[in-house]
KEKE-3310 file (N, C-alpha, C; in steps of 0.2 Angstrom, whole numbers, plus 5000, padded with zeros to 4 digits):
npx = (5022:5034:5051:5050:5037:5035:5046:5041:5030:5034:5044:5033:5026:5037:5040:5030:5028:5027:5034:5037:5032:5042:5053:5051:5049:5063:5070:5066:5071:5084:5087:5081:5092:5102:5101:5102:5114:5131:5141:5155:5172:5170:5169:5158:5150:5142:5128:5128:5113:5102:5094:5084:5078:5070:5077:5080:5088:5104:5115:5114:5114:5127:5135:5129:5135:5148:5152:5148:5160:5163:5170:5166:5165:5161:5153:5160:5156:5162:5167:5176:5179:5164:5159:5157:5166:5177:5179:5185:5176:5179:5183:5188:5184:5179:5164:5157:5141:5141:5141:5129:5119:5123:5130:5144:5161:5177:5188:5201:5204:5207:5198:5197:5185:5185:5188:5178:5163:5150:5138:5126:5113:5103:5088:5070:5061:5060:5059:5050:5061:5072:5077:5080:5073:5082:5086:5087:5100:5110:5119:5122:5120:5131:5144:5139:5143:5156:5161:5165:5163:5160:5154:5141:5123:5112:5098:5089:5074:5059:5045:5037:5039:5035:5028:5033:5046:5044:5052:5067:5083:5098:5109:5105:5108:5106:5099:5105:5100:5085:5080:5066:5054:5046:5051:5065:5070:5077:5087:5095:5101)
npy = (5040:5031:5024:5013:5005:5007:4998:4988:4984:4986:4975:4964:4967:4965:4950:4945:4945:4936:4924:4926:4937:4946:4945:4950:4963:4966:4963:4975:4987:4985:4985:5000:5005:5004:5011:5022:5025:5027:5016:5013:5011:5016:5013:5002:4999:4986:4977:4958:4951:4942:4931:4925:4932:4941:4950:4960:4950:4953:4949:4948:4963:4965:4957:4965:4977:4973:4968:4979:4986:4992:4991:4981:4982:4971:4971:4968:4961:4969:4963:4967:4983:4985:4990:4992:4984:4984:4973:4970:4963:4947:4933:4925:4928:4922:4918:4917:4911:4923:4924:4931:4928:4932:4935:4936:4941:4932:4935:4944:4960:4972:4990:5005:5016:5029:5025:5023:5024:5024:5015:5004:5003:4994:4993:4995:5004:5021:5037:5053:5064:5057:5051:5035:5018:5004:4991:4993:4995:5004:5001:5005:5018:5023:5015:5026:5039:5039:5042:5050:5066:5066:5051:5042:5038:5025:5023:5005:4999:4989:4996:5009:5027:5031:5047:5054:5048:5048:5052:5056:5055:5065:5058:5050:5046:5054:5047:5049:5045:5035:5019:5012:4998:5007:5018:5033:5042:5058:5064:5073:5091)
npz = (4882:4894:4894:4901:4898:4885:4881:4888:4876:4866:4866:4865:4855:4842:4846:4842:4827:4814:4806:4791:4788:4796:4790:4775:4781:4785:4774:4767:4777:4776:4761:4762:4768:4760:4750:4754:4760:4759:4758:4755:4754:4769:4788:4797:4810:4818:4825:4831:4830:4841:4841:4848:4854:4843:4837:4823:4808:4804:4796:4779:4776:4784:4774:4766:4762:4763:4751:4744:4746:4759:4775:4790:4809:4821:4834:4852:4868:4883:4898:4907:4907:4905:4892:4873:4862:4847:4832:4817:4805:4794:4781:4792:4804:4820:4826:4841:4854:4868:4887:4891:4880:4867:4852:4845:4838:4843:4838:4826:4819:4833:4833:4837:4842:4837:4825:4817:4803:4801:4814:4816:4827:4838:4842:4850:4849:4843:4843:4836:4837:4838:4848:4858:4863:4872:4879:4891:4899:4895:4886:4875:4873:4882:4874:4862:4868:4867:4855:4840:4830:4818:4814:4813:4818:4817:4817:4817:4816:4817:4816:4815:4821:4836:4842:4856:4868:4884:4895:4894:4898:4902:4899:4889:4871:4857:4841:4827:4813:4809:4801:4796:4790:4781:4780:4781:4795:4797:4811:4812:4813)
capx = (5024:5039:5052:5048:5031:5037:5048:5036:5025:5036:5047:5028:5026:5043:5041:5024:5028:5029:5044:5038:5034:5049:5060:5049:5051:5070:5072:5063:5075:5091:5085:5080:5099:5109:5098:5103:5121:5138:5147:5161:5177:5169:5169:5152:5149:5138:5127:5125:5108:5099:5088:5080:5073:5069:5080:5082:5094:5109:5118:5112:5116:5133:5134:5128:5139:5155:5150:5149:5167:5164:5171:5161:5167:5158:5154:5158:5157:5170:5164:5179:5175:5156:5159:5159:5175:5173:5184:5184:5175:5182:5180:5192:5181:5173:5158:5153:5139:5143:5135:5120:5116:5123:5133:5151:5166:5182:5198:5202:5208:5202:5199:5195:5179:5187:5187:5168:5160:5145:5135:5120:5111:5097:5083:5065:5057:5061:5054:5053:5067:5079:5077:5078:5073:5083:5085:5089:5105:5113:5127:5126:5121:5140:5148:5138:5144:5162:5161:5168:5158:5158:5153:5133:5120:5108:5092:5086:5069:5052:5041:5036:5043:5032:5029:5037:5047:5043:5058:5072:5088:5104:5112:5102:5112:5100:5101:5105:5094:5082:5077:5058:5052:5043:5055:5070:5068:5084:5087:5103:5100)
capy = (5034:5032:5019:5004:5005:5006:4993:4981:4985:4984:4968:4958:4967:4962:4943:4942:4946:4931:4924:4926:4944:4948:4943:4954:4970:4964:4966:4982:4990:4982:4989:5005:5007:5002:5017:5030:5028:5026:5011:5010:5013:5015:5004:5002:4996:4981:4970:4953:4947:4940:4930:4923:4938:4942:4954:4960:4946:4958:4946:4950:4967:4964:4954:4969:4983:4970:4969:4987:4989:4995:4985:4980:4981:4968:4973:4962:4965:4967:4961:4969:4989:4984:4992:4988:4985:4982:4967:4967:4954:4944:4926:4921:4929:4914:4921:4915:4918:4925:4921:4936:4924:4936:4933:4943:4940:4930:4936:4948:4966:4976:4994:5010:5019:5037:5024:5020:5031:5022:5015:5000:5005:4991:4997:4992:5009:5028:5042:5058:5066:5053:5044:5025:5012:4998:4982:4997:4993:5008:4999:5008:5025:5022:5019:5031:5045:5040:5041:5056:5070:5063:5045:5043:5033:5024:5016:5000:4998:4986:4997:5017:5030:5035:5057:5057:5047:5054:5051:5057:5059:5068:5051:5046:5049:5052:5044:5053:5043:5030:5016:5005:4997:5010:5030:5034:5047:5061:5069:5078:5097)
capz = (4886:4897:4893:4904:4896:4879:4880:4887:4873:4858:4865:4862:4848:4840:4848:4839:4819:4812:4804:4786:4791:4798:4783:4771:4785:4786:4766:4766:4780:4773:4754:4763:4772:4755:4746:4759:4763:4755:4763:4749:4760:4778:4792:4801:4817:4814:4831:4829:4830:4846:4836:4851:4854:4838:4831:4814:4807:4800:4791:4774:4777:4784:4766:4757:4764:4764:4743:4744:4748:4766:4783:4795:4816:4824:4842:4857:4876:4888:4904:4913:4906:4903:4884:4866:4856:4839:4829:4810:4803:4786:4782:4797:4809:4825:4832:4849:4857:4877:4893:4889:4873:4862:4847:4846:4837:4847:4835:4824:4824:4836:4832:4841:4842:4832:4818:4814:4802:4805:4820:4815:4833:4838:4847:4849:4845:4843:4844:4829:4840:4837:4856:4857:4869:4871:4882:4896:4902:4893:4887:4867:4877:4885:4867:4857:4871:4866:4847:4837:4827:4812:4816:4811:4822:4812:4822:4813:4818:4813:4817:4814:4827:4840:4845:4860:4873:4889:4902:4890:4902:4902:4898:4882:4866:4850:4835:4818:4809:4810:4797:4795:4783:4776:4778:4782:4798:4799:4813:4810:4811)
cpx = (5031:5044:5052:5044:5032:5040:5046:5032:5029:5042:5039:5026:5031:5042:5035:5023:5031:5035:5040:5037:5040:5054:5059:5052:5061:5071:5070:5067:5082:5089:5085:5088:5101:5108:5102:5108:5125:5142:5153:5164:5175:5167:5161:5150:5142:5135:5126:5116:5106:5095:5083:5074:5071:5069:5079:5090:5099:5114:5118:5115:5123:5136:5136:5134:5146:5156:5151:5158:5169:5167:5166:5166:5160:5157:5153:5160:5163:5167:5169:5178:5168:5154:5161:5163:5172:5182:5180:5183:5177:5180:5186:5189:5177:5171:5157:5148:5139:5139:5129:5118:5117:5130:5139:5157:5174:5190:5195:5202:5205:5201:5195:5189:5178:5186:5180:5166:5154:5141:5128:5118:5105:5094:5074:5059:5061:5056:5054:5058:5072:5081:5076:5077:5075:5082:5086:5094:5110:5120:5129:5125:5128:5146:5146:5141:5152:5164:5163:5163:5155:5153:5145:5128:5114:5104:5089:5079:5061:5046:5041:5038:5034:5033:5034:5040:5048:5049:5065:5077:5095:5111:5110:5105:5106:5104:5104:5100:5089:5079:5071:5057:5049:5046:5059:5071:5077:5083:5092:5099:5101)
cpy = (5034:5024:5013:5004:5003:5000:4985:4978:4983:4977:4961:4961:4963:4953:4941:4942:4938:4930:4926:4934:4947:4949:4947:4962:4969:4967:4973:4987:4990:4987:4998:5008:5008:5008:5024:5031:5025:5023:5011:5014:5015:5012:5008:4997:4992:4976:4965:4952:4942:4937:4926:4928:4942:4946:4954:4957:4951:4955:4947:4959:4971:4961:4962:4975:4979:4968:4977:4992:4992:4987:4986:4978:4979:4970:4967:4968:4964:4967:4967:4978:4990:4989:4989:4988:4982:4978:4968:4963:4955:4936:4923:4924:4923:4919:4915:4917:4919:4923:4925:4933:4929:4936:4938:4939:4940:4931:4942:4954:4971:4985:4999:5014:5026:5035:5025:5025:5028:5016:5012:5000:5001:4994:4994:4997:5015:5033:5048:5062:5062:5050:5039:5024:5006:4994:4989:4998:4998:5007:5003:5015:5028:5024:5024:5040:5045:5041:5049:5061:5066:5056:5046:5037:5031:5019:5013:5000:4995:4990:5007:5021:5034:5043:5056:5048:5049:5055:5050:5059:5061:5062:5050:5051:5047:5049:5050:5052:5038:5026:5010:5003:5004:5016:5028:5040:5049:5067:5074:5086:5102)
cpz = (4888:4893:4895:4899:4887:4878:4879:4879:4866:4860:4864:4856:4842:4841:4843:4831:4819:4807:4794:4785:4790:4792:4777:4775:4784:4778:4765:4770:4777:4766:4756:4765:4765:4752:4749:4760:4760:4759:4762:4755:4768:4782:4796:4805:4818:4822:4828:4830:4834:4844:4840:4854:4849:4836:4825:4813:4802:4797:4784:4773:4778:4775:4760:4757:4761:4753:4742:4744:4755:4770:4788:4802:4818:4832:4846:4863:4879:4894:4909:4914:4907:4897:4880:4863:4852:4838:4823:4810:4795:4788:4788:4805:4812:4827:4837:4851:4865:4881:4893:4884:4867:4857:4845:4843:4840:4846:4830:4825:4826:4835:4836:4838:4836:4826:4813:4810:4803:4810:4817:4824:4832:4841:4846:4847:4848:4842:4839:4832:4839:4844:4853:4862:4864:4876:4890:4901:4901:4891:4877:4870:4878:4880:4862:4861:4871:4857:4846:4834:4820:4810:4817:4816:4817:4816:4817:4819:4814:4812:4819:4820:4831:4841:4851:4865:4879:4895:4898:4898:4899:4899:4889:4877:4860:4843:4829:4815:4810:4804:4800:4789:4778:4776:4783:4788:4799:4801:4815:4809:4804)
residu = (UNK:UNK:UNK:UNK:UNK:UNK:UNK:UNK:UNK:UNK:UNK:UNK:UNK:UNK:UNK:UNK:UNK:UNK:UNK:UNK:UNK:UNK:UNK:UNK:UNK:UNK:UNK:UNK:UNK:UNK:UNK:UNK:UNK:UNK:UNK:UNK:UNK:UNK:UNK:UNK:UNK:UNK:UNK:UNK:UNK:UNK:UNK:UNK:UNK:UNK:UNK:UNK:UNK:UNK:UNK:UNK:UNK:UNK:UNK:UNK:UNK:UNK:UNK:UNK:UNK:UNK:UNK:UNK:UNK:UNK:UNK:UNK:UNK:UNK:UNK:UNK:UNK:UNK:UNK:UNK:UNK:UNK:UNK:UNK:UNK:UNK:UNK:UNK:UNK:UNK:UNK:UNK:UNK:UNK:UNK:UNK:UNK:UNK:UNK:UNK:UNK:UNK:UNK:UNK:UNK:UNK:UNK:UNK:UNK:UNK:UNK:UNK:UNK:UNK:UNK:UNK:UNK:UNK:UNK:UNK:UNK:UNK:UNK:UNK:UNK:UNK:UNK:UNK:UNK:UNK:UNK:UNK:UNK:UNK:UNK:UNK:UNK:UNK:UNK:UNK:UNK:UNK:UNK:UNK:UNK:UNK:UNK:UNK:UNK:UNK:UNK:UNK:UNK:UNK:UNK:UNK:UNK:UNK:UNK:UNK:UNK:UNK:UNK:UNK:UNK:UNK:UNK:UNK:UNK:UNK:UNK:UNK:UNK:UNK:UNK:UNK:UNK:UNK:UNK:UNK:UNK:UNK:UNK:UNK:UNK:UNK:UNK:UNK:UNK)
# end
């Protein structure tokens, strides 16, 4: 399937799991993340939660890493670039949510891209290649095409990775990894 098609298909899927659902998927993704990766000391780049669209709520998450000993960069937009900058969140961070309904951090320090070793990449589904489809506006495309080598993309996702997306272009940055409830997909060579 190409990625209109997809998208359609997995934003009614995603709208349709019910909230007790979700919250079990959510624990089984978050448990599955904290098993696989080594927070302690690295900052990881963290989205809020669109929760009308029915994101995975990453607060918990955010929690467990910030336990962990890692930092968390909160991503917000910048209207005037049309990229994400990241601000360290602590307990003195305001969230706001911005004119797109989306939830982003209005203070604290802002840090560059070279920092991040890891990259929390929402998406609505992937593919065993390590392609995603998102909302299609290309705007983690943009920051994942300025990120350093070492810096890791980890797709959180509800739902199993599809064989193929068929209209892969020149633009589209793959994942590393991909997390669902039930495995861990690493596409690191």
């Amino acid at each position: 399937m190409n990625k209109k098609e997809l998208r359609k298909e997995y934003i009614v899927k995603r709208n349709s799991l019910l909230n007790s659902d979700k919250i079990i998927l959510e624990k089984l993704i978050i448990n599955r993340i904290l098993e696989n990766f080594a927070f302690s000391n690295k900052i990881t780049s963290c989205f809020l939660p669109i929760l009308s669209k029915n994101e995975l709520d990453t607060w918990d998450l955010i929690r467990a890493i910030r336990d962990k000993h890692g930092k968390i960069a909160l991503t917000k937009w910048d209207d005037k670039s049309h990229l994400l900058a990241h601000r360290i969140y602590n307990e003195d961070t305001i969230i706001e949510t911005n004119s797109y309904g989306i939830p982003e951090p209005i203070n604290g320090e802002t840090i560059s891209d070279n920092q991040l070793d890891f990259i929390l990449v929402p998406l609505l589904i992937a593919d065993i290649k390590g392609n995603r489809v998102g909302y299609g506006k290309g705007v983690y495309d943009r920051f994942l095409s300025t990120c350093v080598v070492k810096t890791k993309f980890i797709g959180i996702s509800f739902f199993e990775l599809v064989d193929e997306i068929e209209d892969i272009d020149k633009n589209d940055i793959p994942l590393h990894y991909c997390v669902t409830p039930t495995k861990m997909y690493c596409f690191e060579k």
